[in-house]
C-alpha positions in Angstrom: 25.8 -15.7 -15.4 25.0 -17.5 -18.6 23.1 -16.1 -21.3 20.1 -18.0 -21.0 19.3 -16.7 -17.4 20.2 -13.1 -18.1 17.8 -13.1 -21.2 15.5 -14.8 -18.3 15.6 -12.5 -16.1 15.7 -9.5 -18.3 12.3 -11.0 -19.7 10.7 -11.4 -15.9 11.8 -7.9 -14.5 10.9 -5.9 -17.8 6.8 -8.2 -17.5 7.4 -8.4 -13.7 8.0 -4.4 -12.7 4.9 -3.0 -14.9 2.8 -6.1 -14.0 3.5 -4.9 -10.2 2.9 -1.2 -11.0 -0.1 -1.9 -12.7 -1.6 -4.2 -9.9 -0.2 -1.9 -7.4 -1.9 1.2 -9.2 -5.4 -1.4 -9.8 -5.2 -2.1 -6.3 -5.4 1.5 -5.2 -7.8 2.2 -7.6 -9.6 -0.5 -6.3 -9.2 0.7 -3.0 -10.2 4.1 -3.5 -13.6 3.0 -5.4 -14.3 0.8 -2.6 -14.1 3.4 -0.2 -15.9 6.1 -1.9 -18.8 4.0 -2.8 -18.9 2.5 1.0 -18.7 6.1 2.1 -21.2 7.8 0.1 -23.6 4.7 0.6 -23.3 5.0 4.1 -23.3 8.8 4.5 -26.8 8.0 2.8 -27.9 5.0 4.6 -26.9 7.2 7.5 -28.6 10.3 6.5 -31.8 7.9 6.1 -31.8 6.6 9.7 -31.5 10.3 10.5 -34.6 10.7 8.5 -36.2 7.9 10.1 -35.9 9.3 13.5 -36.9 12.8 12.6 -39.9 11.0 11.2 -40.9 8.8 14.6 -40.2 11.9 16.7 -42.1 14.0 14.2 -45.2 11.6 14.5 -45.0 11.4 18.0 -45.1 15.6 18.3 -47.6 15.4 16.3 -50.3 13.0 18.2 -49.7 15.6 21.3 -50.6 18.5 19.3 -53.6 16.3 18.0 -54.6 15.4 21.9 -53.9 19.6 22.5 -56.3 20.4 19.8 -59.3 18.1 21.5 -61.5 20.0 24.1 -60.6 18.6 27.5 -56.8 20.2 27.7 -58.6 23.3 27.2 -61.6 22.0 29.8 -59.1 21.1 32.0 -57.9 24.4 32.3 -61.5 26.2 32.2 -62.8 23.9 34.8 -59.6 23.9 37.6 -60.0 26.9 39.6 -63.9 26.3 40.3 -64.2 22.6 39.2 -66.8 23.4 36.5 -66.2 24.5 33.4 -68.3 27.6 33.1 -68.3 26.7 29.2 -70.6 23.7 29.3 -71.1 23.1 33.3 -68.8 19.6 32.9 -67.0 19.0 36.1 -63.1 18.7 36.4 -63.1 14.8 37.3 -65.4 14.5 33.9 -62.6 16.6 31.9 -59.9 14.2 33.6 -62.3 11.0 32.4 -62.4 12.4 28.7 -58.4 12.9 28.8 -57.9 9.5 30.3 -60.2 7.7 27.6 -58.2 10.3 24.7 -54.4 8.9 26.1 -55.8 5.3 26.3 -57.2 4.9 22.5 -53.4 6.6 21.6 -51.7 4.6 23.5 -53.4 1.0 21.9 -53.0 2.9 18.2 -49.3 3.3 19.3 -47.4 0.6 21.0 -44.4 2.2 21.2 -46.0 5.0 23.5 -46.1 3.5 27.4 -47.2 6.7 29.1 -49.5 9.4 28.3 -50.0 12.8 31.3 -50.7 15.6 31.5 -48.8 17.9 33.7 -50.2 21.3 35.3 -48.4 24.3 35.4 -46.6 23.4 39.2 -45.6 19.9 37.7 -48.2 17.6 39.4 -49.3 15.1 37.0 -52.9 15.6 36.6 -53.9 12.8 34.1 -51.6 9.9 33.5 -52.5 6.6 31.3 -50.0 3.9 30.7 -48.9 0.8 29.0 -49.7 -2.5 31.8 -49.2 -5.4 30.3 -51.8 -5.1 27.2 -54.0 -3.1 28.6 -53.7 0.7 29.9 -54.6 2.0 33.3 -55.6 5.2 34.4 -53.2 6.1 37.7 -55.5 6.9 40.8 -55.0 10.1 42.5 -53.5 9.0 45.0 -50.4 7.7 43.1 -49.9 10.9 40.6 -46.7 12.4 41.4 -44.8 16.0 41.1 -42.1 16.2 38.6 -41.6 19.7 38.8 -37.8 19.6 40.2 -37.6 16.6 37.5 -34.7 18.4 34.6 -37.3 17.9 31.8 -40.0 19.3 33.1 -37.7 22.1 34.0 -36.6 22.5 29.6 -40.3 22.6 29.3 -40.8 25.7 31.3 -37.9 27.4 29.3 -39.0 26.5 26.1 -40.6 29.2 24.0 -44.4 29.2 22.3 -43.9 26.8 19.3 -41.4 24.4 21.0 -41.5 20.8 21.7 -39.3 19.6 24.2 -37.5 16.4 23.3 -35.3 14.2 25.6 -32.3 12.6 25.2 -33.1 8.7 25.7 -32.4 8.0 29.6 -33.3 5.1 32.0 -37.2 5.9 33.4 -37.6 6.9 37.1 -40.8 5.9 39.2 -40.9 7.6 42.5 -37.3 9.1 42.4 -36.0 5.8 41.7 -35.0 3.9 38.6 -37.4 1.5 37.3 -36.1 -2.1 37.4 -35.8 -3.7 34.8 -34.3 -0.9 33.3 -36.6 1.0 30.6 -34.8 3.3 27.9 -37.3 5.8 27.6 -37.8 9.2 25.3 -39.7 11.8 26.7 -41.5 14.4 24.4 -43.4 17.5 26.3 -45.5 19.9 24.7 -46.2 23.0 26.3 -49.7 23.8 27.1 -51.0 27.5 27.1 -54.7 29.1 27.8 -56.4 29.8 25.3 -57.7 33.0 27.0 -55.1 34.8 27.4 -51.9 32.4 26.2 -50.9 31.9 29.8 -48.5 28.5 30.3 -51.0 26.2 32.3 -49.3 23.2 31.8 -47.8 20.2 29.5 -48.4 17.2 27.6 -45.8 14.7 28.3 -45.8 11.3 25.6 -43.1 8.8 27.6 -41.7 6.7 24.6 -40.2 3.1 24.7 -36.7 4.0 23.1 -35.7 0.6 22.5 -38.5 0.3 20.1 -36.9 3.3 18.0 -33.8 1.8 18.2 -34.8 -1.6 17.1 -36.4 0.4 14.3 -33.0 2.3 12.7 -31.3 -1.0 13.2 -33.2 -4.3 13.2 -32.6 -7.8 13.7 -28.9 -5.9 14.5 -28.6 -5.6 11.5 -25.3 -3.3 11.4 -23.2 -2.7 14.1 -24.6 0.8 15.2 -24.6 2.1 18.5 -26.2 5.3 19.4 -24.3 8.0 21.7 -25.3 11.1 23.8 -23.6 14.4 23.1 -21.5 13.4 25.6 -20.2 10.0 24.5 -22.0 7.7 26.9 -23.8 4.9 25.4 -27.6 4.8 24.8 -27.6 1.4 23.0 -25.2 -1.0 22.1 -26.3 -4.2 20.7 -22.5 -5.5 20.6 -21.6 -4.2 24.4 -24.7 -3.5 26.0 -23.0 -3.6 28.9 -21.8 -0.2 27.9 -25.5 1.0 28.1 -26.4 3.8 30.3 -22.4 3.1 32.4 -20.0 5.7 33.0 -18.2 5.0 30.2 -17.1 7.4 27.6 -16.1 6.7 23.8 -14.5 10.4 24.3 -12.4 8.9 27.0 -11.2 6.0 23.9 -11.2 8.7 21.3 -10.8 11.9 22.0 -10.4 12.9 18.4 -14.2 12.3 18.2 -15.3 14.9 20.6 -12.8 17.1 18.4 -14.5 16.3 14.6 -18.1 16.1 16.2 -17.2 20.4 16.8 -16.7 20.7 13.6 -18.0 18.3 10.9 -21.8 16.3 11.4 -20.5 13.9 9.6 -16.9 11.5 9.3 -15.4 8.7 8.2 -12.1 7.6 9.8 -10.4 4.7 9.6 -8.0 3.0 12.8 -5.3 1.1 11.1 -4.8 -0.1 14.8 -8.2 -1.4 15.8 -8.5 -2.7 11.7 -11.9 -1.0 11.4 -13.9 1.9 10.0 -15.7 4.2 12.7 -18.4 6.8 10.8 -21.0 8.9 12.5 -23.5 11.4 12.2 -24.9 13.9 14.4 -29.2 13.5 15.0 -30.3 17.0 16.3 -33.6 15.6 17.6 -34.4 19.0 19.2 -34.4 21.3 16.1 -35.1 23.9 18.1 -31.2 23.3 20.0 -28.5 22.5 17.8 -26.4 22.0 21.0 -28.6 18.7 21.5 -27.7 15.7 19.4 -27.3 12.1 19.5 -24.4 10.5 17.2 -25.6 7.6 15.2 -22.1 5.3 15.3 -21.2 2.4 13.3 -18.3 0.5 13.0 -17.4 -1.5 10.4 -14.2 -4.2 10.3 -11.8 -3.7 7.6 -12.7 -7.7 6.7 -16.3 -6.4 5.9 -15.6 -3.3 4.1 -13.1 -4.5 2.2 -14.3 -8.1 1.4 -14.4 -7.4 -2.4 -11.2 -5.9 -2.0 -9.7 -9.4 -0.9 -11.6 -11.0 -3.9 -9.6 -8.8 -6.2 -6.7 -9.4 -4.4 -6.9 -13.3 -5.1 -8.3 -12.5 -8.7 -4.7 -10.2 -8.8 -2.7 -13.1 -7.4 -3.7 -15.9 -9.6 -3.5 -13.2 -12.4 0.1 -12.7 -11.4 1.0 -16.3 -11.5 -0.6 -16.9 -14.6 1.6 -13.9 -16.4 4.6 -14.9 -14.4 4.2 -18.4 -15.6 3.6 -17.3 -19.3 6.5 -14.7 -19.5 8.4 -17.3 -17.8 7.6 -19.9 -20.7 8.1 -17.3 -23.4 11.1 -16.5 -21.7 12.1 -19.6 -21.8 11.4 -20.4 -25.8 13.0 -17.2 -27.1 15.9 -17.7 -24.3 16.2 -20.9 -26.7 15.8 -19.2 -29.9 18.3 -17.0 -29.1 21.0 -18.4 -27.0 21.3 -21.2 -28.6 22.5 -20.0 -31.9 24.7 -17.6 -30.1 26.5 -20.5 -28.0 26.7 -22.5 -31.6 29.0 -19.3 -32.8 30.8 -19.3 -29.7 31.8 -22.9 -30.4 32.6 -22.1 -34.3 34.9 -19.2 -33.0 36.4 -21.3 -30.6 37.2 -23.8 -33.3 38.8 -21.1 -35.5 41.0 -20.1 -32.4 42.5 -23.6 -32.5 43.5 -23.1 -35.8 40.2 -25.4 -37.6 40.1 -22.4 -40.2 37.4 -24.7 -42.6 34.6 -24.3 -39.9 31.3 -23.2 -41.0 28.0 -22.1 -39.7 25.4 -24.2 -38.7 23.2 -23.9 -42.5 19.8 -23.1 -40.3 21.4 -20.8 -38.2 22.8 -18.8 -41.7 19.7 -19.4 -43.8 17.5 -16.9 -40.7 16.7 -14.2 -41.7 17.1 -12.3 -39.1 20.1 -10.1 -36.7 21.3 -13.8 -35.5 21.3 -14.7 -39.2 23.1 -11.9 -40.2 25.7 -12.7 -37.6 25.9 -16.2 -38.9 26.8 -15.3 -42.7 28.9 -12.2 -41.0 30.6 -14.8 -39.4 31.2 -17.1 -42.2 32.5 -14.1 -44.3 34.8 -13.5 -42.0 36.1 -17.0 -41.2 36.3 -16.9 -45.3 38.8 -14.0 -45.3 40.9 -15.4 -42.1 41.4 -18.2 -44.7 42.3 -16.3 -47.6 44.7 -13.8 -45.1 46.2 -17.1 -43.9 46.4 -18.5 -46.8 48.4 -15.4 -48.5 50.2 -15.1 -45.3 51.3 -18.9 -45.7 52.5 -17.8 -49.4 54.7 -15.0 -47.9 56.3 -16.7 -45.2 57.3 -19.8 -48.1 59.2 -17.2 -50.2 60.5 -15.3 -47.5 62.2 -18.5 -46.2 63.4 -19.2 -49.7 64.7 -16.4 -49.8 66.5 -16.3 -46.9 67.6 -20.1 -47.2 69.5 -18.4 -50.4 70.7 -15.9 -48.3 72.1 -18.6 -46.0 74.0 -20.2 -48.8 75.8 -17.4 -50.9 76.7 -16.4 -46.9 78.3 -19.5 -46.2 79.7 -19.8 -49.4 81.7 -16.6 -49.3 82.7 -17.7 -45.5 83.9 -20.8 -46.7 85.9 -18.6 -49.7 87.3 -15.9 -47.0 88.4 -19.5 -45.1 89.9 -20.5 -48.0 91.8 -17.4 -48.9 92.8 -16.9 -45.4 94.2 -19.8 -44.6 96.4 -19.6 -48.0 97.3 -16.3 -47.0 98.3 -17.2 -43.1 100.1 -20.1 -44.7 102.1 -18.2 -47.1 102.9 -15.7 -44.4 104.0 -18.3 -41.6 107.2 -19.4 -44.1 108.7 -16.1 -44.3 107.8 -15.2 -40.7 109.4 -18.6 -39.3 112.8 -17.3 -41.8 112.9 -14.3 -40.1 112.3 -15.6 -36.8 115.0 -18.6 -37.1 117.7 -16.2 -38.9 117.2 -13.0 -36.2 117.7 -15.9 -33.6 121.1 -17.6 -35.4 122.3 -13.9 -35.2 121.9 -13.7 -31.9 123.4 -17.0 -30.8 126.6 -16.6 -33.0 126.8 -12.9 -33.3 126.2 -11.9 -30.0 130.1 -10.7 -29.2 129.6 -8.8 -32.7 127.2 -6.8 -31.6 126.5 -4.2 -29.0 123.6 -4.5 -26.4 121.6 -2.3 -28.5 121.5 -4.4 -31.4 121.0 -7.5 -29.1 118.1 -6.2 -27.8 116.7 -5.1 -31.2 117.4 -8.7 -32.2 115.5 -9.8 -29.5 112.3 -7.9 -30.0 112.2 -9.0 -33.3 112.2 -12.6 -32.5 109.8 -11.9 -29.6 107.2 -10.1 -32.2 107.8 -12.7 -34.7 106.8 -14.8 -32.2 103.3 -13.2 -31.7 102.5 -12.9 -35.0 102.8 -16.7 -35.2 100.6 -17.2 -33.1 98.4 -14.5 -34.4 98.3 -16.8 -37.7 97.6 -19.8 -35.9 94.8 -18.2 -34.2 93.1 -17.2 -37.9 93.3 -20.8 -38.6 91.6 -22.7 -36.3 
């Protein structure tokens, strides 16, 4: 890898790694705000609604302890065994009239309210007013019913002195049947006692539209809230109101919610799988049993929640390519600054290496004034002292040679005087020895019957050795 690209690359990780750490650490941070503010906004927003529905149930309970506090409940109950009342002679049908007129001018002050009865103390309605059309009717006689056996007329005889009975929100039922179209409706009793001797004669019964409650905590759908029986079944849905009043469960879906709802009122939870947020809070709308609640649901998709979230995350992005396009530039500049001198002293030293000893420096390289220009007039000293050291070295090597070229000569000379002398002295030698080799041979031939074999041999030898040291000589002369 050239030194350009590492310097590159050594630029982009060292900008690149604590750009990512810090986006990665922003985005978190960004994250965590996100959901802390969505959370405690909609634990409040949340906590209203609650508020809101205490409210409208609170404002309901309290126009049946108004309608208590008027004279016929009580003339009611003073005039039914006889059918007068023996406080002011009225008759029972004129109590029922008075009633009757009482539950009509609530029920046009309060829209929301389709049903006012009263109820004695066996169940049989006695009195009962309702919503038709935009008017209210009084039910004849013969059409008032017994709801005894009915299950909330049942929690009315078990509540205690004090208590209002609240319903959960459930489909309304006309003559043991369900009403079609299907009505959503809340049912408030109030108890009714004598005020003689505090005896249970009765109750007031205020049959509430629930959808109008609902629209109220979320309207126009507004938010995508669904409201939920202690049991998980659906009481309203805007997004799957086919879930409304079914069989189905969210416990069944999530079982984890029937788990938190034991233990917290409220939670926050978010399904990585189904991509949204699911928070809830419990609505005890019968302070008087914690063990009856509604659960106020909302979902909320992770595209909604975290829609800000995405704007940072593009604002990060283009924030990333702009650094990663400036450190790249930069990178690319001082890669430049740098490389390039360094690459112009490669080239120099290369020069030297092929013996160009009188290279120099680029002059703006050596006139920086910083580490690179250091190296450059570093470099130049030393290329300096290569040339002296040659240059000495160049000296050496001459008189060496001279001296040995001397050397050479007064050898050669001498050799030439050894030759000299050697050849006079294997000249001067090969006279004698060629005397001594003819004259022991002239013995032999004509004294051979002198002499004994001993001597003949002797004779011999000496011609033989006479013979090698001639050719010993002629050997040292050629």
């Amino acid at each position: 890898m050239k030194l350009s690209a590492k310097i590159i690359l050594s630029f982009l990780l060292a900008s690149l790694i604590p750009t990512a750490i810090a986006g990665w650490l922003t985005y978190n941070s960004t994250l965590n705000t996100i959901r802390q503010q969505a959370f405690q906004e909609k634990n409040s927003l949340l906590a209203n609604k609650a508020k809101l529905i205490h409210t409208y149930l609170e404002n309901h309970i309290s126009r049946l302890e108004m309608i208590n506090y008027f004279p016929p409940i009580q003339g009611i109950i003073r005039a039914t065994p006889t059918g007068i009342d023996p406080l002011d002679q009225s008759t029972l049908a004129l109590w029922h009239t008075r009633l009757a007129t009482i539950f009509s001018s609530i029920i046009q002050l309060s829209p929301d309210t389709f049903q006012l009865r009263y109820l004695d103390k066996a169940g049989t309605e006695v009195v009962r007013v309702e919503m038709s059309g935009e008017m209210t009717s009084v039910t004849p006689k013969e059409r008032l019913q017994n709801k005894y056996h009915r299950p909330y007329f049942q929690s009315i005889l078990n509540t205690q002195p004090g208590e209002t009975y609240v319903s959960t929100i459930e489909l309304n039922e006309e003559y043991g049947k369900i009403q079609v179209p299907h009505t959503p409706v809340l049912r408030i009793g109030l108890p009714i006692y004598s005020e003689t001797d505090q005896s249970f004669q009765g109750a007031l019964i205020s049959n509430i539209f629930a959808r109008k409650l609902l629209e109220l905590i979320n309207p126009n759908h507004q938010m995508n809230l669904s409201l939920l029986d202690q049991n998980g079944y659906f009481l309203y849905s805007p997004t799957t109101p086919e879930n409304e009043f079914s069989s189905v469960s969210l416990f069944e879906e999530q079982p984890e919610l029937e788990q938190n709802l034991e233990q917290e009122a409220f939670r926050w939870h978010e399904d990585i799988e189904d991509q949204e947020v699911r928070l809830w809070r419990k609505i005890y709308y019968d302070t008087a049993h914690p063990d009856r609640y509604w659960i106020l649901l909302e979902r909320i998709p992770f595209s909604t929640l975290f829609a800000p979230l995405k704007k940072a995350q593009q604002s990060f992005i283009w924030i990333g390519f702009g650094t990663l396009s400036l450190v790249l530039l930069l990178s690319l500049i001082i890669s430049r600054s740098i490389s390039k001198p360094i690459l112009t002293l490669n080239a120099e030293a290369k020069r030297i290496a092929d013996g160009k000893m009188n290279t120099q420096t680029n002059p703006s390289i050596r006139k920086a004034s910083d580490e690179i220009g250091e190296l450059a007039r570093s470099f130049d000293a030393m290329t300096d002292t290569l040339i002296e050291l040659n240059t000495g070295l160049e000296h050496k090597v001459h008189l060496r040679t001279q001296e040995l070229e001397k050397s050479e000569m007064d050898v050669a000379n001498k050799n030439k005087e050894l030759q000299t002398m050697l050849y006079i002295t294997t000249h001067d030698l090969k006279e004698p020895l060629r005397a001594i080799e003819n004259f022991s041979g002239i013995i032999v031939d004509d004294y051979a019957s002198v002499l004994d074999e001993e001597g003949v041999g002797m004779l011999n030898r000496i011609v033989k050795a006479s013979a090698r040291m001639r050719l010993l000589l002629d050997d040292l002369m050629t």
